[in-house]
C-alpha positions as CSV (number, residue, x, y, z in Angstrom):
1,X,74.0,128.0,66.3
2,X,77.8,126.6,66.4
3,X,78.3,130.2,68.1
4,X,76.1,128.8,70.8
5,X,77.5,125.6,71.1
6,X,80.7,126.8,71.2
7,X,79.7,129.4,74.4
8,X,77.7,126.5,76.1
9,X,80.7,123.9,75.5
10,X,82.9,126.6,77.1
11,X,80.8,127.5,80.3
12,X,80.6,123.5,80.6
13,X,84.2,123.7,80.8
14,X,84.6,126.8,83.3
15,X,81.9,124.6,85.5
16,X,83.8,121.4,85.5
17,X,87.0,123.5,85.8
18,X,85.8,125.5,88.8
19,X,84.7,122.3,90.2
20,X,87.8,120.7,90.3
21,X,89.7,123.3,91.5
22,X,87.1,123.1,94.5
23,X,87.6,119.9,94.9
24,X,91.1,120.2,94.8
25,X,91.1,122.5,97.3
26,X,89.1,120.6,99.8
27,X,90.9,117.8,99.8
28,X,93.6,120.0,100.6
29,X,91.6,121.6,103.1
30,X,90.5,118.5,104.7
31,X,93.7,116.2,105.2
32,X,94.1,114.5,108.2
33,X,97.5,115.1,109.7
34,X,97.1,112.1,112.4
35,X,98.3,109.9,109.3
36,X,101.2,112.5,108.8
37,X,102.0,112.5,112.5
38,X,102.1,108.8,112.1
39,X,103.8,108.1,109.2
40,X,107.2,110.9,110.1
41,X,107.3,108.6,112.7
42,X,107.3,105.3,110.7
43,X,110.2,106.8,108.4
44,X,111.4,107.9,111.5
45,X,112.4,104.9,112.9
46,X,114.0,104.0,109.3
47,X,116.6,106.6,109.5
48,X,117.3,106.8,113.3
49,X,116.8,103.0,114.5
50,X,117.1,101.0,110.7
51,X,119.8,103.5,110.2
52,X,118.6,103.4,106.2
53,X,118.7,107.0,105.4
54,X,118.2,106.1,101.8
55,X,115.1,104.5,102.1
56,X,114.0,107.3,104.4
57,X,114.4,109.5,102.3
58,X,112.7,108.4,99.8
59,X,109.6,108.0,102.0
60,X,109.3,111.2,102.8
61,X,109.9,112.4,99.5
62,X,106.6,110.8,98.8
63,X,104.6,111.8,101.8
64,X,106.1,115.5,101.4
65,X,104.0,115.6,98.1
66,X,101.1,114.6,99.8
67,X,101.1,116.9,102.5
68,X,102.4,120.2,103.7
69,X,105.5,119.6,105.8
70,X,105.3,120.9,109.1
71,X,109.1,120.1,110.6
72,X,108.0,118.7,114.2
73,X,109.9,119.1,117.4
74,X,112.4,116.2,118.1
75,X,112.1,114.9,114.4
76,X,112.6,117.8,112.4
77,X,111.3,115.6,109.2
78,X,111.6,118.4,106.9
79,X,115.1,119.5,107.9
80,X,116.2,116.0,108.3
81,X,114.9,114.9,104.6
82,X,116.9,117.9,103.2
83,X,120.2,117.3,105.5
84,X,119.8,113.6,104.6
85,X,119.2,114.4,101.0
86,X,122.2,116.6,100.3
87,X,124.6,114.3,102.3
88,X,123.5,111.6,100.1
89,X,123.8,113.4,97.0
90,X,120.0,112.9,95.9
91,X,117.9,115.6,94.9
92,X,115.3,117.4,97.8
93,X,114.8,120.6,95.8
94,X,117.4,122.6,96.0
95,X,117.3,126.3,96.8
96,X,113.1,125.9,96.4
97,X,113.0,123.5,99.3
98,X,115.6,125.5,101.3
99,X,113.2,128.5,101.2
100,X,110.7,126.0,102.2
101,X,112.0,125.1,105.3
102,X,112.9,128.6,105.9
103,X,109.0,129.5,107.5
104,X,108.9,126.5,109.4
105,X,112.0,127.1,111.4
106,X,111.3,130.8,111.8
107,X,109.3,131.0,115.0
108,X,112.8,129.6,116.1
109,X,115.2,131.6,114.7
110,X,117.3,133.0,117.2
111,X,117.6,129.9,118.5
112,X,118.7,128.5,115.0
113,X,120.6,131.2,113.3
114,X,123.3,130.4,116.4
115,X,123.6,126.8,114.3
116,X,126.6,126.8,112.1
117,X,125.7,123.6,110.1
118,X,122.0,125.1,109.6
119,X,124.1,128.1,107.9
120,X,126.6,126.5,106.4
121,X,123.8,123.7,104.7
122,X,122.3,127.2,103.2
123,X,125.9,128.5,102.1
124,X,126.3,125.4,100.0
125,X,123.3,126.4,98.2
126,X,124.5,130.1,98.0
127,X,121.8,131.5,100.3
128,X,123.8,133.2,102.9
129,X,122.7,134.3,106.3
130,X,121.4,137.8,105.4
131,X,119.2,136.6,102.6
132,X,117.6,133.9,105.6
133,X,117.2,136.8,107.7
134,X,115.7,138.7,105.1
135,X,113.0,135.9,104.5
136,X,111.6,135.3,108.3
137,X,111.4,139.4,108.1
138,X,109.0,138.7,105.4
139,X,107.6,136.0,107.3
140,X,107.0,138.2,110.4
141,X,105.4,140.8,108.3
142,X,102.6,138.2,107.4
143,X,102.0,137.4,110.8
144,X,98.8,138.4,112.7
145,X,99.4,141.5,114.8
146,X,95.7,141.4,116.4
147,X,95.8,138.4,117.5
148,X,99.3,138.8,119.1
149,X,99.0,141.6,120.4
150,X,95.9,139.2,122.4
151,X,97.7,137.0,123.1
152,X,100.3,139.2,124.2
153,X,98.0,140.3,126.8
154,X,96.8,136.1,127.3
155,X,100.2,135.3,128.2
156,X,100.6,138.1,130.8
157,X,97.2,137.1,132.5
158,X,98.0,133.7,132.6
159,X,101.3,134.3,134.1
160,X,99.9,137.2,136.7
161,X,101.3,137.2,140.1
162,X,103.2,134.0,139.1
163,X,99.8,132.0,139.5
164,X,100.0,132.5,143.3
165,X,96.4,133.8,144.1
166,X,93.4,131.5,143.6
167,X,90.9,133.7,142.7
168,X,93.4,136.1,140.2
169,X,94.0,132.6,138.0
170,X,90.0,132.0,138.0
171,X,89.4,135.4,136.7
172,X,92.1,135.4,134.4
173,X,91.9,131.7,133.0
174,X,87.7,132.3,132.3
175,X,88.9,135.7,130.3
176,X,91.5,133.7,128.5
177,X,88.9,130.4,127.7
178,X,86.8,133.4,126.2
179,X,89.8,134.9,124.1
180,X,90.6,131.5,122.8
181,X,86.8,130.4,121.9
182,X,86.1,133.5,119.9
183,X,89.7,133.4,118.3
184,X,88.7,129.2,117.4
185,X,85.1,130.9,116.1
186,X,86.1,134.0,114.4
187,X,89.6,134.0,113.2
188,X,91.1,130.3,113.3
189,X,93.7,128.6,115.6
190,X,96.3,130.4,116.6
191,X,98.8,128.5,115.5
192,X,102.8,129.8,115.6
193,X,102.1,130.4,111.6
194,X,99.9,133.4,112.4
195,X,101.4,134.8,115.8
196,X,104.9,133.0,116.1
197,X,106.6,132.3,119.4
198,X,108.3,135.4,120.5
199,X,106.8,139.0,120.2
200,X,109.9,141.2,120.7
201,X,111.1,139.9,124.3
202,X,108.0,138.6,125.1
203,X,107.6,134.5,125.5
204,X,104.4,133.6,123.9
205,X,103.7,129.9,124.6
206,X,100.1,129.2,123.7
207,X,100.3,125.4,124.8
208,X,101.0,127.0,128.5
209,X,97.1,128.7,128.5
210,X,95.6,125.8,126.6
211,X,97.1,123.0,129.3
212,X,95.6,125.4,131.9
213,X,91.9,124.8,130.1
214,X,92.0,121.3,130.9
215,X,91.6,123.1,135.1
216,X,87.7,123.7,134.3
217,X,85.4,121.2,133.6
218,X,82.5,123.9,132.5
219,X,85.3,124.4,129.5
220,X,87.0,121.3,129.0
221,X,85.1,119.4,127.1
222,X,85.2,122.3,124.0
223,X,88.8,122.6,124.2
224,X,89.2,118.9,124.3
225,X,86.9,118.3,120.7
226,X,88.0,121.7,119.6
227,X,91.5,121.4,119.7
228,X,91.4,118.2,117.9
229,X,90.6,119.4,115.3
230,X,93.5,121.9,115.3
231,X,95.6,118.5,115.6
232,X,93.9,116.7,112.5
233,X,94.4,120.1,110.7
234,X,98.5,120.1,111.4
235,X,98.1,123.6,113.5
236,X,98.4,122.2,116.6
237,X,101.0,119.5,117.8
238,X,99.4,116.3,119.3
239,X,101.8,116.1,121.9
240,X,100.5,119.6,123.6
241,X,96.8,118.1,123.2
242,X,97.5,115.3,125.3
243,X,99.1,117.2,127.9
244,X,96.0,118.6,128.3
245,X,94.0,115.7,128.4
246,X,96.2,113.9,131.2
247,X,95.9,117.0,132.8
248,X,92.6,116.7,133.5
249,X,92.7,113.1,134.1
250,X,94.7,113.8,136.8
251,X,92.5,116.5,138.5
252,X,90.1,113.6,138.4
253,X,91.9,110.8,139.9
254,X,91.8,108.7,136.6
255,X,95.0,106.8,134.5
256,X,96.9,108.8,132.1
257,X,95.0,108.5,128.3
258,X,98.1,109.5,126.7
259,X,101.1,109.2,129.2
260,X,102.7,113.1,128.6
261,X,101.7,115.2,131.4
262,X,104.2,114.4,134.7
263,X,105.7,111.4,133.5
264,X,104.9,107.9,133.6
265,X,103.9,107.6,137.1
266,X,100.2,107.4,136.7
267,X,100.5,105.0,133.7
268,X,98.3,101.4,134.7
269,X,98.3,100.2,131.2
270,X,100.7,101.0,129.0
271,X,99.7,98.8,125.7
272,X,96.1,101.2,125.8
273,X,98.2,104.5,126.9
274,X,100.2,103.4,123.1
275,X,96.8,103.0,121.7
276,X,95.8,106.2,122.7
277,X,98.8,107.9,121.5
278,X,98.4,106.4,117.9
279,X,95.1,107.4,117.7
280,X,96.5,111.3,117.9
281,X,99.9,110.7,115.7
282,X,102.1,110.2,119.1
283,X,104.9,107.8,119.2
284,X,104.5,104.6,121.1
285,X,105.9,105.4,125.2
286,X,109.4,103.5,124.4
287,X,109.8,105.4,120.9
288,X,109.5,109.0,122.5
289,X,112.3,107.7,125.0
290,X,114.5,107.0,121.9
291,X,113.9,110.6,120.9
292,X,114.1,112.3,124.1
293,X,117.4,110.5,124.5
294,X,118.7,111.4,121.6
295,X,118.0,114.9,121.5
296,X,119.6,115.1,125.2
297,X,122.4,113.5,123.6
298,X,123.0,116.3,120.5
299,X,122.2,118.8,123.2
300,X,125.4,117.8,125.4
301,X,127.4,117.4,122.0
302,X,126.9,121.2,121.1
């Protein structure tokens, strides 16, 4: 009889255990990353504009427990906390954190490896350049040849004939809206995690053949809910979303919802364009001046 307590106590256990785990990873699973979007840019302002990299720091300390770091374009939060860490002397991690970073920066490697304070920072740590190299070779090896080599092919019918003939984009958009629906329905976003950015030679911009969805109304509206939830997941940047989305605003004759496609021009309300942007983790209109500025300023001082 205690034998049979003893089993039933334990498969009790193994339930609740299994359960948590579950529920563990759903909530994982099922973060919203419009509250990440928003908040980088909250610490953001802390460090760049308060100019209180301590504070900042600490902040994303805490949010980078919460959620995955992704190490956005024009913030770089994930870099940034670690740079701003080690100058301060506080703790990020160490070499654990370094490696971190290392996937997130590697659809841009030969763009970064030509950074000698990106080396350097790794030096300090005694990681040199060969062991980085090393790692995005392991990170390419995990990446999805199927699906690049279709998009590959995507990016090559998008970019036919440099877009000149009418009825070639048709025909080669509608093919591509198919490749991207059954990719969304059978194998996930395809986000730079799975195919990266460069395949050999080859330019692989995937936010070039989504924009081009927003040209079809018969598709539109399933990229547009689709693809949102690619932003809420963190696999797709919000800023590429609502290129899209003023894209097709435009094609219709209607103001800008989020302000990013061709500049400001068709902007009537600015306070709701801000609104808008919020609502997808973009920066308020006068923020993303402050980083556009600034990154044309460390461009000119490389």
């Amino acid at each position: 009889m205690e034998s049979l307590h003893t089993k039933q106590n334990q498969s009790i256990g193994y339930l609740l255990g299994s359960l948590l785990i579950c529920f563990f990873l759903y909530c994982c699973k099922s973060k919203d990353y419009i509250t990440y979007y928003q908040k980088v840019y909250e610490i953001d302002s802390i460090y760049r504009i308060a100019k209180q990299p301590e504070k900042a720091t600490d902040l994303y300390r805490k949010l980078f427990r919460k959620y995955r770091p992704l190490n956005q374009e024009r913030t770089e939060e994930y870099e940034t906390y670690i740079r701003t860490s080690d100058k301060l002397g506080k703790n990020f991690g160490g070499k654990r954190s370094l490696y971190r970073l290392i996937p997130l920066i590697a659809p841009y490697w030969r763009y970064k490896k030509a950074d000698p304070k990106f080396i350097s920072l790794y030096k300090k740590y005694e990681i040199d350049s060969l062991s980085i190299e090393q790692k995005v070779a392991e990170w390419e090896k995990k990446l999805d040849k199927k699906m690049i080599d279709s998009f590959v092919v995507a990016i090559g019918r998008d970019q036919f004939n440099g877009r000149s003939n009418s009825s070639e984009i048709f025909e080669n958009d509608l093919k591509n809206a198919e490749l991207l629906k059954w990719t969304f329905e059978n194998r996930g976003f395809p986000s730079k995690q799975k195919i990266g950015l460069y395949h050999k030679d080859i330019f692989m911009p995937l936010d070039v053949i989504i924009l081009h969805m927003a040209d079809y109304d018969k598709h539109y509206p399933y990229f547009k809910a689709k693809i949102l939830e690619y932003v809420k997941s963190g696999e797709y940047p919000p800023r590429d979303y609502a290129a899209m989305v003023d894209r097709n605003n435009l094609h219709h004759k209607i103001p800008y919802t989020y302000g990013v496609y061709q500049g400001y021009q068709n902007i009537t309300d600015s306070a709701k364009v801000n609104r808008n942007r919020k609502s997808i983790g973009l920066p308020s209109l006068k923020y993303r001046n402050k980083l556009a500025k600034d990154l044309s300023d460390s461009l000119k001082t490389k």
